[in-house]
N, C-alpha and C positions, 0 to 999 in steps of 0.2 A: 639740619646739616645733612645734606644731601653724601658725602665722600669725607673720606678721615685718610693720609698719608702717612703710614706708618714709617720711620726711618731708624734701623741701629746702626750705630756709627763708633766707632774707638781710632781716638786719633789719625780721624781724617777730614781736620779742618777742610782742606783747602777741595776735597773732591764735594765733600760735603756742601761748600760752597758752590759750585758749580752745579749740585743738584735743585738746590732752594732758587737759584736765578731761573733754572726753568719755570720753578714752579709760581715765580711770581708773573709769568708772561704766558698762563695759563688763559684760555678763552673763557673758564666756566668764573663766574661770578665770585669773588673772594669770599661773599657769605656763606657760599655753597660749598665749601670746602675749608679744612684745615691739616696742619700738619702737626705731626708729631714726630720728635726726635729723642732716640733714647740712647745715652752713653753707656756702654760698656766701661764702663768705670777710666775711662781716659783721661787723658793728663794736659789734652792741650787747651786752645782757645775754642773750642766747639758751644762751650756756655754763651762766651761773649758773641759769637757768629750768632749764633740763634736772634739773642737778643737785637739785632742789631739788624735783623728784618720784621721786626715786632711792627712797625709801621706799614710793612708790606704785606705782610702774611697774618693770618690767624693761625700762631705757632706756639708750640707750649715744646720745654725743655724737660727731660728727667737724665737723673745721674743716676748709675747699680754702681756698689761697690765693684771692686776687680776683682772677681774670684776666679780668674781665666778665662776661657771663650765662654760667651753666653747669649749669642745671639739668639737662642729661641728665648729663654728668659726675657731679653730685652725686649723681642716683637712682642710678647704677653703681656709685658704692663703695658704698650701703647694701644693693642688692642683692647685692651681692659677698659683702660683708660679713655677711646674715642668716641666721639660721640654721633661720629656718623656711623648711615645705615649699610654702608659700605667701605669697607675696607680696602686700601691700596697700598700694596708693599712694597717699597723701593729700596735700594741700595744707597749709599755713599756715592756718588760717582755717578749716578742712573740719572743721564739729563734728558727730560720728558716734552714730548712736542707739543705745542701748542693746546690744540686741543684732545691733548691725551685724556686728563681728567674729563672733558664734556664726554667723551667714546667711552670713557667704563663707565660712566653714569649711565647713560643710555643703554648700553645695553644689559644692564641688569635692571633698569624700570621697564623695559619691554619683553622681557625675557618672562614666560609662561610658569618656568621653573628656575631653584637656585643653580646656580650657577659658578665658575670657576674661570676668571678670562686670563689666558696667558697672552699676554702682551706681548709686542717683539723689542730683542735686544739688536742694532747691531754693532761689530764690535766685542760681541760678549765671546768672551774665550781665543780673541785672536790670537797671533804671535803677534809679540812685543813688537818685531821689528817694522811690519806690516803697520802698523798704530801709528808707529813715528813718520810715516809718513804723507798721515793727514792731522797731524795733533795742529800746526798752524790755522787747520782751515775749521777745525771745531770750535765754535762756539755755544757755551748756554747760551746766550743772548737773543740767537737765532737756530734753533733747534732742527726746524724744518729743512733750511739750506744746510744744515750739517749733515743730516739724513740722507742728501741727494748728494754730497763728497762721499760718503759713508757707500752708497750705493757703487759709485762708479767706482770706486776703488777694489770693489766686490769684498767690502767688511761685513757679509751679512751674520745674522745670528747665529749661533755655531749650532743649533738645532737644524738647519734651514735642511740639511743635506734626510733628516728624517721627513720635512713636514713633503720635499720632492721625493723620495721613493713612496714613504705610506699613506700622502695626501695628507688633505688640509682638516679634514673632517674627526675632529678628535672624537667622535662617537663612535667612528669604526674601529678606534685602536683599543688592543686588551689589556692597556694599561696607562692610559694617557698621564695618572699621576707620576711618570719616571719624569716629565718636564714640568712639575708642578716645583720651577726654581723662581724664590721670593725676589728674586734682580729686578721682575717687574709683574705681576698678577696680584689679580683682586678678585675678593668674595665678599659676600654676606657675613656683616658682623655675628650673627644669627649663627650659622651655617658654621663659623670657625668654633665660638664659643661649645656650640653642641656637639662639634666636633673634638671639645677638650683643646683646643688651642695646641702650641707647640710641648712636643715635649722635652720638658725641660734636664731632660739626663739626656739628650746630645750635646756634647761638652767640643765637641774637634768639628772640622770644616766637614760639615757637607751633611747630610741624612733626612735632620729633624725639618727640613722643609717637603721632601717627599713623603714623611712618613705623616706629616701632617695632609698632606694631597690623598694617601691614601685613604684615610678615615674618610676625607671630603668625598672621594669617589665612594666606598661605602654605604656614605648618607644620601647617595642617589641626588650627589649636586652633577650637572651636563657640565661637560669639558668643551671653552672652546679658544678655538686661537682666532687670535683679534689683530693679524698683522698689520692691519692697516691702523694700529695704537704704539705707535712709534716711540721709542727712544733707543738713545746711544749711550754706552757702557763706554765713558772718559779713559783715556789711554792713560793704562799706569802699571807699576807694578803689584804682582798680586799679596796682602798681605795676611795670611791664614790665620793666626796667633796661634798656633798649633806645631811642634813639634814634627808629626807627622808628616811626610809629602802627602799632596793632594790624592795622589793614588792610593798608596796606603787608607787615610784616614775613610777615602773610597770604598775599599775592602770592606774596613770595621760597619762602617754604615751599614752596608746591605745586609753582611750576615745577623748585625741586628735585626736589621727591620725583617727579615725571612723568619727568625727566631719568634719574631714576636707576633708575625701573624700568620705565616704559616699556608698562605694562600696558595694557590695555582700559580699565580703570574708572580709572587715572587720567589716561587721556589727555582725561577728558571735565573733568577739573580747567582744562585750557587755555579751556573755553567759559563757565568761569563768573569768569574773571580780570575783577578790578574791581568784582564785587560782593560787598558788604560781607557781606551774610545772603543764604545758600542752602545747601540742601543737595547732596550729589555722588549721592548715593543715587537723591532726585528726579530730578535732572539726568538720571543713567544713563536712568532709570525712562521718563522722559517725552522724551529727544531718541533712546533707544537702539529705540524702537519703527519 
């Protein structure tokens, strides 16, 4: 098993559906990959959906009780649980181009050292309004001609405005784990495992995927962006299961992850508390001179 597709999902049948079409019109070989799908303890038909590509896919289903948000949880049993030598973590909603899985296969068998590929979203972060009005012309079914509506519309990934001022080369940036977001990147089963996996006390949106990038950069895995490994982030509304607004729950994050390690590059996370859009990279970039 060349690729393992990590999926956590909480009642989101129908995006969730839209992500498995991609993935059954994938170029790489169905032997060569499977997926996994893990409930956060949901209530809908996500059981019977799975099932109901068992003929299509090599896909295995699990349920967590509902103890509240638990998406690292949930990525930990699937990675636990997978049996490829690569991991690839998608979202609900995350429709993947063709040959998305052959391109992070590839470049992690040629890749000298472990590795970290963030893929590109576009679509990811847009305004609502902006979405609606190419949601007629997106299709799973065709991913690639989605990409190029995606493109003209100018839906690109909401990082794109970092990857043009600090460049493409995430080796030059003194933190490239602040975009280690699980919407669509893959590592080394190896590589997460020794890295301790997610940690499971982020409970609210947002943290425990960067703080698990962090250890990755730590373990001397190479950071790279792989924009030519396309997918689009399906227009919908955003569903946190958290109390907090996104910004808030933002906040808590950082000065976690600052608390707990303590480092150079996140101690400059304390200077940018309360601002909604920024980046820590910039930040470094422009106060560390």
């Amino acid at each position: 098993m060349n690729i393992s597709v990590v999926i956590p999902t909480y009642n989101r049948q129908t995006l969730l559906q839209h992500t498995l079409e991609s993935l059954c019109r994938q170029t790489l070989d169905k032997e060569a990959f499977e997926v996994i799908v893990v409930d956060d303890g949901g209530t809908d038909q996500s059981a019977a959906l799975c099932q109901s590509f068992e003929h299509r896919l090599n896909i295995r289903y699990f349920w967590q009780t509902d103890a509240g948000f638990r998406p690292a949880k949930a990525r930990n049993v699937g990675i636990v649980a997978a049996e490829g030598e690569v991991i690839l973590m998608l979202d609900s909603g995350i429709i993947l181009s063709q040959q998305g899985l052959a391109r992070h296969v590839q470049r992690h068998q040629s890749a000298e050292l472990n590795k970290v590929v963030i893929g590109y979203v576009y679509g990811f972060k847009a305004d609502q309004q902006a979405l609606t009005t190419v949601i007629e012309s997106v299709s799973s079914e065709d991913v690639d001609a989605s990409v190029q509506v995606m493109q003209q519309a100018g839906l690109f990934d909401s990082r794109q405005w970092q990857y043009d001022e600090l460049g493409k080369n995430l080796a030059m940036w003194p933190a490239p784990f602040d975009i280690f977001w699980t919407a669509h990147v893959s590592a080394k089963r190896s590589e997460l495992i020794r890295a301790g996996l997610f940690d499971e006390s982020f409970t609210s949106w947002g943290g425990e995927d960067v703080d698990l990038g962090i250890r990755l950069f730590h373990n001397n895995n190479k950071y790279e962006l792989a924009d030519d490994i396309c997918a689009i982030h399906w227009p919908h509304f955003e569903q946190s299961g958290s109390s907090e607004t996104e910004n808030e729950a933002a906040i808590n994050a950082v000065i976690k992850i600052n608390q707990k390690y303590q480092s150079w590059q996140t101690s400059y996370y304390m200077k940018t508390l309360g601002e909604p859009l920024y980046s820590l990279n910039k930040v470094v970039r422009v106060l560390g001179k």
